[in-house]
N, C-alpha and C positions, 0 to 999 in steps of 0.2 A: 638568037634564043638565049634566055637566058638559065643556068642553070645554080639554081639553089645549094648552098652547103649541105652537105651531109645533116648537122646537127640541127638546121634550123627546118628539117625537115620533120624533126621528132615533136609532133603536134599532141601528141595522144599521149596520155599516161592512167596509168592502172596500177590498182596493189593486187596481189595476191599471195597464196601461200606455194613456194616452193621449195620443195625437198623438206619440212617442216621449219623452212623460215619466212619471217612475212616480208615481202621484196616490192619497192617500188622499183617501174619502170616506164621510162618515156621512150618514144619508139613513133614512125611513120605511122598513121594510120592505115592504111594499105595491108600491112605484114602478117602474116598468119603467126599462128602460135610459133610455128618450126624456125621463123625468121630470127624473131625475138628473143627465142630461147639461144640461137645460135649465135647469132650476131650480136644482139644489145647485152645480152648477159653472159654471153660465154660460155653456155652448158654444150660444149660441142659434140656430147656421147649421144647425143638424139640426131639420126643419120637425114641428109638427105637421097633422096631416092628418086624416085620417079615424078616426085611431087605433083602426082596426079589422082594418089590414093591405093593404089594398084600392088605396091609392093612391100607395104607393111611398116619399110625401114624407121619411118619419122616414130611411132607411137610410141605415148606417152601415159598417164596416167590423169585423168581429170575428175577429179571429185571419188577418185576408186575405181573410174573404168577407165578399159582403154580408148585411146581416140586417135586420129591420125593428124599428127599436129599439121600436116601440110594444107590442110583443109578446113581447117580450125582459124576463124580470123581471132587476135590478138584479142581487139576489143571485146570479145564475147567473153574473156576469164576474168572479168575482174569481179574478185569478193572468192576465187574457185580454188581449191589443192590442187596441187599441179607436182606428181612425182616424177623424173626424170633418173635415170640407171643412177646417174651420182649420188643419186638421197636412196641408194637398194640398203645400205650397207648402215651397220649401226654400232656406236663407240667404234668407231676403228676398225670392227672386225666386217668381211663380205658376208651377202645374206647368205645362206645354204641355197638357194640358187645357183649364185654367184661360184660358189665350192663347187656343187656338183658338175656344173659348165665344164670347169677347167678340169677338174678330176677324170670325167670321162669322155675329153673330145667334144663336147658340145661344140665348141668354140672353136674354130678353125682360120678361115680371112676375118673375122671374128663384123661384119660390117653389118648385118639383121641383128647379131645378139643383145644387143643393148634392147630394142622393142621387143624381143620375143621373154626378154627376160622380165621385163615389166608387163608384158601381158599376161607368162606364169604365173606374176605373183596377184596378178587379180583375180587369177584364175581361183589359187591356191586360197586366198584371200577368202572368197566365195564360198569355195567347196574345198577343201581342206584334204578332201579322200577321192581324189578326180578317178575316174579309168582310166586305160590307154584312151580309148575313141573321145571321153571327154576331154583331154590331154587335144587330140589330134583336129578337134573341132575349132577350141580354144584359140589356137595360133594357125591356124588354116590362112588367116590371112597376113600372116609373115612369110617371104619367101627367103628360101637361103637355097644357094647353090653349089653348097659344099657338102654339106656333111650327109644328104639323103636322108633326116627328119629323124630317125633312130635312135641319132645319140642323144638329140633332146629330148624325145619321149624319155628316154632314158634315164637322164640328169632330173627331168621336171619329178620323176616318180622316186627317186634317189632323195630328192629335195623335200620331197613332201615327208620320205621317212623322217629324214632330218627332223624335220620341223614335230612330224609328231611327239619324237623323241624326247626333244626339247621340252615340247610343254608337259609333257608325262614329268619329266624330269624335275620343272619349275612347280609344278602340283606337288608333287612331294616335299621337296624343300619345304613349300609355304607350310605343308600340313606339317612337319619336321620342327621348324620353327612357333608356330602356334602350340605342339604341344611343350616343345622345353619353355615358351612364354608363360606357358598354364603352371608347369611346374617349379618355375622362377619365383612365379608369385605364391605360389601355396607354401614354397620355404620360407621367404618374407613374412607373409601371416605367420607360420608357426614360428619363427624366431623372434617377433614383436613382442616386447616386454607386455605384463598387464598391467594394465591403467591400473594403481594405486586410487579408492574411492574413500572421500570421505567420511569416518564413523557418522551414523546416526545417533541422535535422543536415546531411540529404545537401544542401540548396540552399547553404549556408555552405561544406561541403566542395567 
């Protein structure tokens, strides 16, 4: 029997966008999402798990929702966004998520939190002001066998303040800034010389 190289088995290629870059990739046809992302491109914070669907770990983000990349053939994303825990986090800094996690215990063998983090934020994404029960619906099908689900409810609802915070915050500024804009320019006007106009006939006579 014969057995093919590795490379020349990568028959299949697709673009798409991940983590907000746009990525080609060639890859087996055969592979599900979770392969590709793990193996051909290296994103390895997307777990495997059961790779039968059952325990949450692979999920991803596809187009804004979650999916379970072990399930998900490769060839089905191309043209699709595709966020992954690695693109949670923006300029440098982790989302509020990401913060709340660590802050209070979320995170512990820390092997589900990568999917339960990216399903929060679809959640949050969605619905911005979740309950506990929508919170518990949300990631129902993440399993973690550490922490007893608690300090996530906990962290996701911590997270959301966060976030509200923020954009309260970022609303201000803007309006902060448009008004000293407003009043930038009204001292320009009022310090603008007056256009000197030329005498008229009758002003001469």
């Amino acid at each position: 029997m014969t057995i093919l190289p590795i490379e020349s088995r990568k028959t299949s290629q697709i673009r798409f966008t991940l983590n907000g870059e746009e990525t080609d990739v060639s890859f087996a046809p055969y592979k599900t999402l979770l392969e590709v992302l793990r193996e051909d491109l290296g994103h390895t914070g997307t777990k495997h798990g059961c790779e039968l669907g059952e325990c949450g770990a692979c999920a991803v983000l596809l187009d804004g929702k979650p999916v379970l990349s072990c399930l998900v053939l490769a060839l089905e994303c191309g043209g699709k966004q595709i966020l992954t825990v690695e693109g949670l986090g923006e300029d440098g800094n982790l989302h509020p998520l990401q913060d709340a996690f660590a802050d209070l215990g979320a995170a512990q063998c820390g092997y589900c939190t990568p999917a339960i983090l990216v399903t929060a934020k679809a959640l949050l994404d969605q619905n911005p002001h979740p309950t506990r029960d929508q919170i518990r619906e949300a990631i129902s099908g993440n399993l973690c066998r550490c922490t007893g689900y608690l300090q996530i409810f906990e962290a996701v609802e911590a997270a959301m303040l966060k976030i509200a915070l923020r954009n309260v915050d970022c609303a201000a500024r803007a309006r902060t800034a448009t008004q000293e804009g407003a009043c930038r320019m009204k001292r320009i006007r009022e310090q603008r010389p007056l256009t000197l106009q030329r005498p008229t006939e009758t002003d001469s006579a």
